[in-house]
N, C-alpha and C positions, 0 to 999 in steps of 0.2 A: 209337709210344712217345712221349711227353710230352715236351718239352724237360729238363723237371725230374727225367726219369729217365735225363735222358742223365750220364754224369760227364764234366767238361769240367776235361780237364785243359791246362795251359800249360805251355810248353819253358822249362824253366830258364835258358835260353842266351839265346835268341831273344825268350822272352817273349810269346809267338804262342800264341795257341791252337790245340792241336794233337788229331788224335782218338787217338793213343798217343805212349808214350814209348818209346825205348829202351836199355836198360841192358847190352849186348851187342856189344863192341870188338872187333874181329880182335886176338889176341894180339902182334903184331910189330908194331900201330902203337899197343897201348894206350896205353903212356907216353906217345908222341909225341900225338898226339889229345890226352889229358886238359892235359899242361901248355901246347898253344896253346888249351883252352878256358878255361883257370885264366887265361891272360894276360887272357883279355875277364871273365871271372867268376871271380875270385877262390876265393869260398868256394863254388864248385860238385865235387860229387864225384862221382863214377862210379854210386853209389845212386842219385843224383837222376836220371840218365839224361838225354837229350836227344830233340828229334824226328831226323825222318832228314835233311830238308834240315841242318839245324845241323850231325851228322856229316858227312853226305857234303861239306859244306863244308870242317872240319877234315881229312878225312882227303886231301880233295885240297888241302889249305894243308900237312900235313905228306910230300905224295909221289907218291900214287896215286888214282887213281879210285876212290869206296866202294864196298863192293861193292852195299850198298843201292839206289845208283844206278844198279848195274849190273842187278841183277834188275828192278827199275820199267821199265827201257827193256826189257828182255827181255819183259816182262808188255805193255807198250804196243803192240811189234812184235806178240805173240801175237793182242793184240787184233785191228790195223790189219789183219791177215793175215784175220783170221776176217769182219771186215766188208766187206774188199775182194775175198774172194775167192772 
C-alpha cells in the first residue's frame, strides 16, 4: 500500500503521529483522565480521542496502571514466550 493511502493520523494530546486513536475510558477513571488531559489541552474532548501511550500516561497520573498497558505487556510476554520457547 502507498504511503498516500495510508491515513495518518496525530494524538491530539501528544501531537505524535500515531497509527490509531482511542476514544474508549474505563468508566471510574473517565472524569479523572479527561480533566488531567484538559489541564495540558485545554480544548480537547473525549471525541477527539488520544493514542494509548498519552492514556496510559494519564490514567497512571490519575491512580492506576491502563489497562492498555496492561494488555500490550500481556501481548509482548505472549510473544517473548512464542520465540523463546
Amino acid at each position: 500500500m502507498s504511503p498516500s493511502l495510508i491515513e495518518k493520523l496525530t494524538c491530539p494530546v501528544c501531537e505524535k503521529p500515531v497509527p490509531e486513536l482511542t476514544h474508549d475510558l474505563e468508566a471510574q477513571l473517565r472524569d479523572k483522565i479527561v480533566a488531567a488531559i484538559r489541564e495540558k489541552k485545554p480544548n480537547w474532548t473525549l471525541e477527539s480521542g488520544a493514542c494509548t501511550p498519552c492514556l496510559n500516561y494519564f490514567q497512571n497520573l490519575v491512580g492506576r496502571p491502563g489497562k492498555f498497558r496492561q494488555l500490550r505487556d500481556r501481548l509482548r510476554q505472549s510473544i517473548a514466550r512464542k520465540h523463546h520457547g
